[in-house]
C-alpha positions, 0 to 999 in steps of 0.5 A: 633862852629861845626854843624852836616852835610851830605856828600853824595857820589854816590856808585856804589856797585857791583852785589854781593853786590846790591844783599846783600844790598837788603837782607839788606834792607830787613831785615831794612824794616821787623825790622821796620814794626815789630815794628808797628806791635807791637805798634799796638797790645799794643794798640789794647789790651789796654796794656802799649806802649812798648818802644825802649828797651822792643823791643829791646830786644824782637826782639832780641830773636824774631830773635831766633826763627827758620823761622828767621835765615835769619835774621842773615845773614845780619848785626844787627846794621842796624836793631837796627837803623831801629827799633829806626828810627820806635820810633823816627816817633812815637815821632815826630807824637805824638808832632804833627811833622809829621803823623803816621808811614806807613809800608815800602815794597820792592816797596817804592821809596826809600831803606836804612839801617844805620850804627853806629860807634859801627858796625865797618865800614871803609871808606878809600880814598887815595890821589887824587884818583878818588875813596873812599871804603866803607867796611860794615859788613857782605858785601863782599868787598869794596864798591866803592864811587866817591869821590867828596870831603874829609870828615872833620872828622870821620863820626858817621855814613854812611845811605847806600840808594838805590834810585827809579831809581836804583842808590845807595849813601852813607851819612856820618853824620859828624861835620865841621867847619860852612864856614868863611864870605867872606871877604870884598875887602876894608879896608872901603865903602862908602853907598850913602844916597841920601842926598846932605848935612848933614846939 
């Protein structure tokens, strides 16, 4: 039976493309921390909590408005995935799995932003090559990844993280087959039971 993992990669993203990351990254933390904003006033003002597709969409024409073309810069899906990860903390707080969400600044530990199949990245590894890429969109170039071991199928998506001590990696969430028990050296083995007799 297959099971879902995480394979991760260090990446080492060149200089142009730390600098679009951490536009990524920020557009990722202001996509999240408008969604509190909006659970908040809901409840500040005693409306009906909006859910993932109202703010969605409300986002969406939210991006339109003139001071928030920069959002357009970087890749919509990210965003997207910022704003379901927000829903999902609010889930897991309400079934009493975790506390409320917090707001996230450029000062928190750790930066990420995810990509789903449907924003169309590629990562490619040649054979005993060193070096896996990763194309993203709206990043130029590949970013390269050192290869540590092969994926066992295509990833659903790739977590592009940024760590507190400045290294990137990148988390493919993949299906693989779960590993085969070891198998035994004998054909038979004997137990001691610590009895002299069996009668």
């Amino acid at each position: 039976m297959e099971t879902i993992r995480r394979y991760n990669y260090r990446a080492y993203p060149t200089r142009g493309q730390r600098e679009a990351l951490s536009r990524l990254f920020g557009a990722c933390r202001y996509a999240w921390n408008w969604y509190l904003d909006q659970r908040k006033v809901a409840w500040w003002l005693h409306l009906p909590i909006p859910l993932y597709a109202e703010l969605s969409r409300r986002f969406t024409e939210f991006k339109k408005e003139p001071e928030n073309k920069w959002l357009w810069m970087v890749s919509s899906g990210p965003m997207a995935q910022a704003l379901r990860h927000a829903e999902t903390a609010y889930s897991r707080a309400y079934a009493h799995k975790a506390g409320y969400p917090r707001y996230k600044s450029r000062h928190c530990g750790e930066q990420s932003a995810t990509f789903t199949r449907s924003d169309r990245y590629h990562v490619r590894h040649e054979r005993n090559a060193r070096w896996m890429f990763l194309d993203l969109p709206k990043i130029d170039g590949e970013i390269r990844l050192r290869w540590s071991r092969d994926l066992p199928s295509r990833p659903s998506s790739v977590t592009v993280m940024r760590h507190a001590d400045g290294t990137y990696e990148a988390s493919f969430v993949v299906k693989a087959e779960p590993k085969a028990p070891p198998k035994p050296r004998h054909d038979a083995c004997g137990i001691d039971m610590g009895l002299e007799s069996l009668a």
